[in-house]
N, C-alpha and C positions, 0 to 999 in steps of 0.2 A: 504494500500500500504506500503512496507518493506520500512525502511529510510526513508519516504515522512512525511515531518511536512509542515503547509499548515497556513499564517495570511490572515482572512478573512477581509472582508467589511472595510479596512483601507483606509485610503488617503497617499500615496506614494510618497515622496517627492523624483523625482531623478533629474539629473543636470541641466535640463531644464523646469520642469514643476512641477502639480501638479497630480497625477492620483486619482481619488477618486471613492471610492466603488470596489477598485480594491482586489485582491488575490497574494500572494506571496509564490509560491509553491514551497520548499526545497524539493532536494535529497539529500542528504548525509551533505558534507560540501559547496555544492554547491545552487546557483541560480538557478533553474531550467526552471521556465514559471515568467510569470511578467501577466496577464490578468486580466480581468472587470468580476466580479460574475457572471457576466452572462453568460460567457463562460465559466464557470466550468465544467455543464455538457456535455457541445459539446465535448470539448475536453480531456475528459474519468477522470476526479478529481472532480466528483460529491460526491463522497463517504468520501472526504476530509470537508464537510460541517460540518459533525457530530463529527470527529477529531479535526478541527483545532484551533488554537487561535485565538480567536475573536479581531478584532481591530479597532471593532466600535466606533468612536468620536475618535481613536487615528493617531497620525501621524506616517508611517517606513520611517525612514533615516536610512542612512548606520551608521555604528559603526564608532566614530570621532578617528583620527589618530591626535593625539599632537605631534608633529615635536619638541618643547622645553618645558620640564616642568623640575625646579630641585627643583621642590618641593617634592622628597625626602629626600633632608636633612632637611627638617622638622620633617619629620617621624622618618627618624635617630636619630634624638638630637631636639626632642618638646623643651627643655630646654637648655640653654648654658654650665651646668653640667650633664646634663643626656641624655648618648649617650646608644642607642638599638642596640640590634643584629640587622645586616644588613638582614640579611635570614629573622628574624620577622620582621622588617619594611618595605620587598618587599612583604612580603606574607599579611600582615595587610594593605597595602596600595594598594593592589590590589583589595581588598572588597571595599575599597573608589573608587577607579576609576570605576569601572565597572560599581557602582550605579550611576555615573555622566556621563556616555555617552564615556568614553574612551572606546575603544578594542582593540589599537595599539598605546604605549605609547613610545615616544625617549628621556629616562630620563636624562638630561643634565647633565651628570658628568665631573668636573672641573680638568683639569690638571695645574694644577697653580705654579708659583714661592714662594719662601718663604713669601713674604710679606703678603697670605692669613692666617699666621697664626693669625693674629692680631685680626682674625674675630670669632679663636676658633672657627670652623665650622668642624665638628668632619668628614662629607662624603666626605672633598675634603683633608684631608691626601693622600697621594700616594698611603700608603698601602691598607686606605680602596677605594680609587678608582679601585684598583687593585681586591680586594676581591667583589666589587658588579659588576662589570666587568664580572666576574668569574660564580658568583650568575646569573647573566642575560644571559649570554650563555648556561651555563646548565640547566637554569629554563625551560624548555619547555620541556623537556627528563621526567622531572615529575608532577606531579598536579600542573594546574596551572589555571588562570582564563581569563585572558587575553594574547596580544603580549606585548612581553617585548624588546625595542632595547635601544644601547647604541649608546647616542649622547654626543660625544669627543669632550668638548670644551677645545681648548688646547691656550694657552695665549702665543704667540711667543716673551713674556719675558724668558720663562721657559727652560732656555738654559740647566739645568740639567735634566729636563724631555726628551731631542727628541729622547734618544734612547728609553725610555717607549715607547714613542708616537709610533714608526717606528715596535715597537715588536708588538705593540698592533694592528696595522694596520696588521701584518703578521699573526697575529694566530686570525684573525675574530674577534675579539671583539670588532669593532668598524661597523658603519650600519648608520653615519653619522659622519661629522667631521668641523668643525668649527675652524677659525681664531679667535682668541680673542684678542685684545689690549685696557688693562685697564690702560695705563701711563694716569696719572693726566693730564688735559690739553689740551684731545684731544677725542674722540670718543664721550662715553655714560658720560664721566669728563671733556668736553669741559671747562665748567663753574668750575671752581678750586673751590670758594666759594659752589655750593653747594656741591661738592666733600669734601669738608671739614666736611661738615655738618652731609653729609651721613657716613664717617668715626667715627666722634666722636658719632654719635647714637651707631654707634657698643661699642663703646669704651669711654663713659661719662669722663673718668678720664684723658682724653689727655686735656693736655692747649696750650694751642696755642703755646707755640714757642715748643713742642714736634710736632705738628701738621707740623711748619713749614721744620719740620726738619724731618721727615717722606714725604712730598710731593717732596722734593727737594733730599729723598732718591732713592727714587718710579720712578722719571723723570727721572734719571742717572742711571738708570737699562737697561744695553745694549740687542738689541734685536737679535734673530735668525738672521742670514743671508738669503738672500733671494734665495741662490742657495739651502739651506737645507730646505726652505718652498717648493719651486717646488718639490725637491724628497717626501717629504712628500704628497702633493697634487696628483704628477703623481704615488704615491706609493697606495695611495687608489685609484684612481679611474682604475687604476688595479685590485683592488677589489670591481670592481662596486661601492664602498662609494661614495656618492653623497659629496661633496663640499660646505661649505657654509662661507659667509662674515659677521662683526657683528659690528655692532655700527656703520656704512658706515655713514660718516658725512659731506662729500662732495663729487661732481661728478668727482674728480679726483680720490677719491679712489676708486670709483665703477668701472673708466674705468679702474685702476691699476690692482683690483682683480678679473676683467673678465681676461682684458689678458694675463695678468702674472701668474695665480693661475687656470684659466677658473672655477672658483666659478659660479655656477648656481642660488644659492639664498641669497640675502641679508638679513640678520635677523637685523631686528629693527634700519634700516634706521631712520638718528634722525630730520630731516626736508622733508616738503613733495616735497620740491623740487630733493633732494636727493631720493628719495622711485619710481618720478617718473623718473631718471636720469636709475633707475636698472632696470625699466620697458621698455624703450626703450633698453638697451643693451639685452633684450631679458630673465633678470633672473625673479625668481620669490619671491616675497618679501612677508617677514612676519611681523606683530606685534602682541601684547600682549591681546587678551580679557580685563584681569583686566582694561587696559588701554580704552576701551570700557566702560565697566561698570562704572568705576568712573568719566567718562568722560575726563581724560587728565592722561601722562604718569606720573608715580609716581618720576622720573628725571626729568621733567621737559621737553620733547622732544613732538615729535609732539601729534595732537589727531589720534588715530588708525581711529575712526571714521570718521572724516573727509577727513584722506587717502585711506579710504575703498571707499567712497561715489566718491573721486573723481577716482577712478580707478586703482588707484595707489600702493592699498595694495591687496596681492592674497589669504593670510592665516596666521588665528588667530591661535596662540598657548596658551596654559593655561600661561604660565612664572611659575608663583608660586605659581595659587589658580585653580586648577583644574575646579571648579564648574563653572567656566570663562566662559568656553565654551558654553555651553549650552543656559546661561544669555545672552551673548555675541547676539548671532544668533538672539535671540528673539528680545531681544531690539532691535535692526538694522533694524528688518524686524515691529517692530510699533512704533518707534519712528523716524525711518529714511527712512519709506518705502523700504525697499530695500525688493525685491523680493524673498521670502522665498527659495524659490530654490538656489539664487544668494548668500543668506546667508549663508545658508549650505555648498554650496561648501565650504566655505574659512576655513571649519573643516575639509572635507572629500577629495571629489576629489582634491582637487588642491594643498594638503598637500600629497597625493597620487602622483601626478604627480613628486613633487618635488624629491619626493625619491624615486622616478621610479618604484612605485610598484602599477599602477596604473588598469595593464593589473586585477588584482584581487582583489583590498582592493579601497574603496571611495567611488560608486557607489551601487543603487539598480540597477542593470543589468544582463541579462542572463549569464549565466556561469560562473560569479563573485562570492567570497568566502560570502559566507550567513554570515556574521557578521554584523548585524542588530540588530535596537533600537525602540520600541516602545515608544510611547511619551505620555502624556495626560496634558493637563491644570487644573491644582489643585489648588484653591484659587487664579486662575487668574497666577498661575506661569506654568511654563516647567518643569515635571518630568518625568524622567526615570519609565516606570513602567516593562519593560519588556527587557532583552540585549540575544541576541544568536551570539553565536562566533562558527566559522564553523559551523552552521548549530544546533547547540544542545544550549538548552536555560541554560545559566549560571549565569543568577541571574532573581529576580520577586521581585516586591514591589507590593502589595494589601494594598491600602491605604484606613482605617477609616472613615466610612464618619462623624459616630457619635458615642460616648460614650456611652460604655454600664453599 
C-alpha cells in the first residue's frame, strides 16, 4: 500500500487505557486505523504484516510535547567561556531530543533585564534571543528533525525589552508567552537566603556585602505597568499564543493573573496549596520532571510528585534535563502507582491541550498527526528505540544485547 507504514503486535498506551497486541496503521503524516491484529485482515491491511514495524514487548505513546525546557543554553555555552553557533546547537541538540522522546519542543528563551548579565549566560543576550528566535521560525522551511516553538519568557522587570517583546508577538515568533518575576523576595526567591546562595554559585567571588548590595539593587528595579502587561497578553492571544503565569506563590496571585492577564496555565506553582488554588480557577498547571526524579524541587519548593499524586499538577516539562521526561513517567507509574496512561498524559495530551494544539499533537488517535515513540525496557530502564514524526521514522536505536 502507497504511504501506508503499519506498528505491529505493540501495547498502545492512549489517554485512557492500555490496548495491547494492537496495530497502528499510518497514511501519510496521519493516524489512520488504531485496531487489534486481528482485524488486520478483515479490514483489507493484511499485506501490512510482512511491511510493518514490529512492536512486540514494546510500548507506542505519542511523541512528548515539553511546554518548558531552556536547556539550550547549555548546548549554546557547555562552558561559561565557550559559547556555539546557535544554528549548530539547534541542529546538535535536536539528535538529543528526538533520542529522548521529545517531537515538539517550546525552548524557553529569556527576555531579561540587565541584571542577567551577572550569570554570563551567552542565549539570553537580546541579540542572540533574537537570532534563535529567527533560527526557530525558519527551521522547519529546511531539514529538520523535530517541532521546534519558541517559548517567551519575558520578566516584567525588563522595561527596555516591551517593545522587543510587542515586535516579536507581531511577526510570529513567539507560540507561547510567559510572565516572569525574579525580584528577590518573592516568587521562585521567596526565601532571600537561598537566593543568595543560588546567586553566589553562579558567581563564587561575591562576599557578602556585594551580595547585599546586589539584592537591594534587584528589589528597586521598577516593574512594567500593568496597563502594558494586558496589551501584551491581549496582543498575543490575538495571535492565538497561549498565556502562561510563573512562580505563582500564593492564591492571590493566581486569582490576579487569571483575571487580569486571563493566563490559562500556571508554571511551577511553589506550594501545593497554590498549584491547587490554579486548578480550581480552571488553568492548567505544570512542574518540572527533574523535580520528580530527585525527588524535591532543586529551590526548595514543593515535590512535583506529591502534587501530581494529589491532582493538582497537569504536566511535567523537562526545565533543564530533557531525559526528565521519560524517567519522570516511569517512576510515577512504579513507585507511585499512578496509572500509566495517567502518567503519560502529563507529557503529551495535556501539554497539548494547554497550547491548544491538541485537535493533532498528544494522542494515539484516529486522524491525529503520527508523531509516535516506541519504547522498550533495557536493563530494567525506558528507552526510546524507535521516534516517527508525521508519519516517516526519524530516528532508530538497535540496542546490543552482547559484545562481540
Amino acid at each position: 500500500m502507497k504511504n501506508i507504514e503499519c506498528i505491529l503486535n505493540a501495547t498502545i498506551i492512549t489517554p485512557h487505557s492500555l490496548l495491547e497486541n494492537h496495530a497502528v496503521v499510518i497514511e501519510k503524516d496521519r493516524i489512520k486505523r488504531i485496531l487489534p491484529m486481528e482485524k488486520l485482515n478483515e479490514e483489507g491491511f493484511g499485506c501490512l504484516r510482512q511491511q510493518g514495524y514490529d512492536g512486540t514487548g514494546n510500548y507506542v505513546v505519542p511523541g512528548f510535547i515539553d511546554i518548558h525546557s531552556d536547556n539550550i543554553e547549555s548546548v549554546v555555552q557547555p562552558r561559561p567561556t565557550s559559547a556555539m553557533r546557535l544554528d549548530l546547537a539547534i541542529m546538535e541538540h535536536e539528535k538529543q531530543l528526538v533520542n529522548q522522546g521529545v517531537t515538539t519542543m517550546y525552548h524557553s528563551l529569556s527576555l531579561m533585564n540587565g541584571e542577567n548579565a551577572i550569570r554570563n549566560k551567552e542565549a539570553r543576550k537580546p541579540e542572540k534571543v533574537k537570532e534563535l528566535a529567527e533560527i526557530i521560525k525558519s527551521l522547519h522551511e529546511g531539514s529538520h528533525l523535530i517541532r521546534h516553538k519558541f517559548h517567551c519568557r519575558f520578566d516584567i522587570r525588563n522595561r527596555e525589552g516591551y517593545d522587543t517583546l510587542m515586535d516579536y508577538i507581531e511577526k510570529d515568533y513567539i507560540h507561547l508567552l510567559s510572565f516572569n518575576d525574579h525580584t528577590p523576595g518573592q516568587g521562585q526567591y521567596r526565601d532571600l537566603l537561598r537566593y543568595r546562595q543560588s546567586q553566589q554559585n553562579y558567581n563564587p567571588k561575591l562576599n557578602d556585602e556585594q551580595m547585599d548590595r546586589i539584592i537591594k539593587e534587584r528589589i528597586a528595579v521598577p516593574k512594567i505597568n500593568e496597563e502594558m502587561l494586558i496589551k501584551a497578553a491581549e496582543a498575543a492571544y490575538s495571535k492565538g499564543i497561549p498565556l502562561a503565569s510563573h512562580d505563582d506563590d500564593c492564591a492571590e496571585k493566581i486569582d490576579y493573573v487569571y483575571e487580569r492577564f486571563k493566563a490559562k496555565i500556571s508554571e511551577f506553582p511553589i506550594a501545593l496549596e497554590v498549584a491547587r488554588k490554579a486548578k480550581k480557577k480552571g488553568m492548567l498547571t505544570v512542574a518540572g520532571a527533574p523535580n520528580v526524579l530527585l525527588g524535591k524541587s532543586h529551590s526548595g519548593n514543593m515535590s512535583a510528585a506529591e502534587a501530581i499524586m494529589d491532582g493538582s499538577i497537569d504536566i511535567l516539562c523537562s526545565d533543564y534535563y530533557p531525559p526528565a521526561l521519560l524517567h519522570a513517567v516511569f517512576k510515577l507509574n512504579r513507585e507511585y502507582h499512578l496509572p500509566f496512561w495517567e502518567a503519560f498524559n502529563l507529557v503529551t495530551i495535556n501539554p497539548a491541550k494547554a497550547l491548544g494544539i491538541e485537535k493533532d499533537f498528544g494522542s494515539i488517535e484516529e486522524g491525529k498527526k503520527a508523531d509516535i515513540l516506541m519504547l522498550s525496557l533495557l536493563n530494567n530502564k525506558p528507552t526510546v528505540t524507535m521516534v516517527f514524526v508525521d508519519g516517516r521514522v526519524v530516528a532508530q536505536l538497535n540496542y546490543r544485547s552482547k559484545c562481540s
